[in-house]
C-alpha positions in Angstrom: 4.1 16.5 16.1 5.9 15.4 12.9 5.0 11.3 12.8 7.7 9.3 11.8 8.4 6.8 9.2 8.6 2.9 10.0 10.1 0.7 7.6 10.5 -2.9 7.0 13.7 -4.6 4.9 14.2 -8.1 4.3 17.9 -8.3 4.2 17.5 -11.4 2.0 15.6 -9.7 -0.5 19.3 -7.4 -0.8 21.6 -7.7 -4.1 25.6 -7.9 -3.3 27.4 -6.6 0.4 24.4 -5.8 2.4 24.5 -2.2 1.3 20.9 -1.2 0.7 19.4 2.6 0.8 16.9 4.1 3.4 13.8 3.7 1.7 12.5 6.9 2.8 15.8 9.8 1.6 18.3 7.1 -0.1 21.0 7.6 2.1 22.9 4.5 1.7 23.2 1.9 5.0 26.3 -0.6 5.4 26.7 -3.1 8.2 30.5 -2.6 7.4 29.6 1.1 8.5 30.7 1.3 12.1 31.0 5.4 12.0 27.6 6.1 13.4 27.3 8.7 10.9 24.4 7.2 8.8 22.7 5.3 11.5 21.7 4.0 14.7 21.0 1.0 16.2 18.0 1.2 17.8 16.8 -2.4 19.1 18.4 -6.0 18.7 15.6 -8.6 19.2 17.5 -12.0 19.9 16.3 -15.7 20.0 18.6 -17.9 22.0 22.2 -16.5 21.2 21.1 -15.3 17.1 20.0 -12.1 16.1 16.3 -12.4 14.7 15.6 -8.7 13.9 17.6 -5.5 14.5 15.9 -2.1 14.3 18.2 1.2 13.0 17.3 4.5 13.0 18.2 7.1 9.6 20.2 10.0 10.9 19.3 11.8 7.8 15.7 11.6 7.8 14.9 9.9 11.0 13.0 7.0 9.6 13.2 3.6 11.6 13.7 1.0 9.6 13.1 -3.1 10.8 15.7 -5.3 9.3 14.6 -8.9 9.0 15.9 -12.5 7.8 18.9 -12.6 9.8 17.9 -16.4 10.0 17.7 -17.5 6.7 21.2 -15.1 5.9 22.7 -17.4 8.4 21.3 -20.7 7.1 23.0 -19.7 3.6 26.3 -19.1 5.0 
């Protein structure tokens, strides 16, 4: 059985719309992208009523990938 990949991405760490690529194939990942088509929402892991991390899974390579710093993105805005 094929292991599968587990990434982490600061979403602070990301340059312009949010728009950052798997890091395992490249296939790009938009949270304007509501189609399904690229990924999957896997896990939301909420504190109180804000989202704290959010887990998605690639549907091109099957890599999950953690997305972090949902806090501090909120604190700038």
């Amino acid at each position: 059985m094929k292991r599968r990949s587990v990434f982490k991405v600061d979403l602070t760490r990301i340059q312009g719309e949010g728009d950052f690529p798997c890091p395992s194939c490249g296939e790009i990942m938009s949270p304007d992208d509501e189609s399904g088509i690229p990924y999957d929402v896997v896990k939301l892991d909420m504190k109180e009523d804000s989202l704290e991390s959010l887990t998605i899974i690639c549907n091109r390579c099957k890599s999950l990938i953690h997305l972090l710093g949902f806090e501090e993105l909120k604190a700038h805005c």
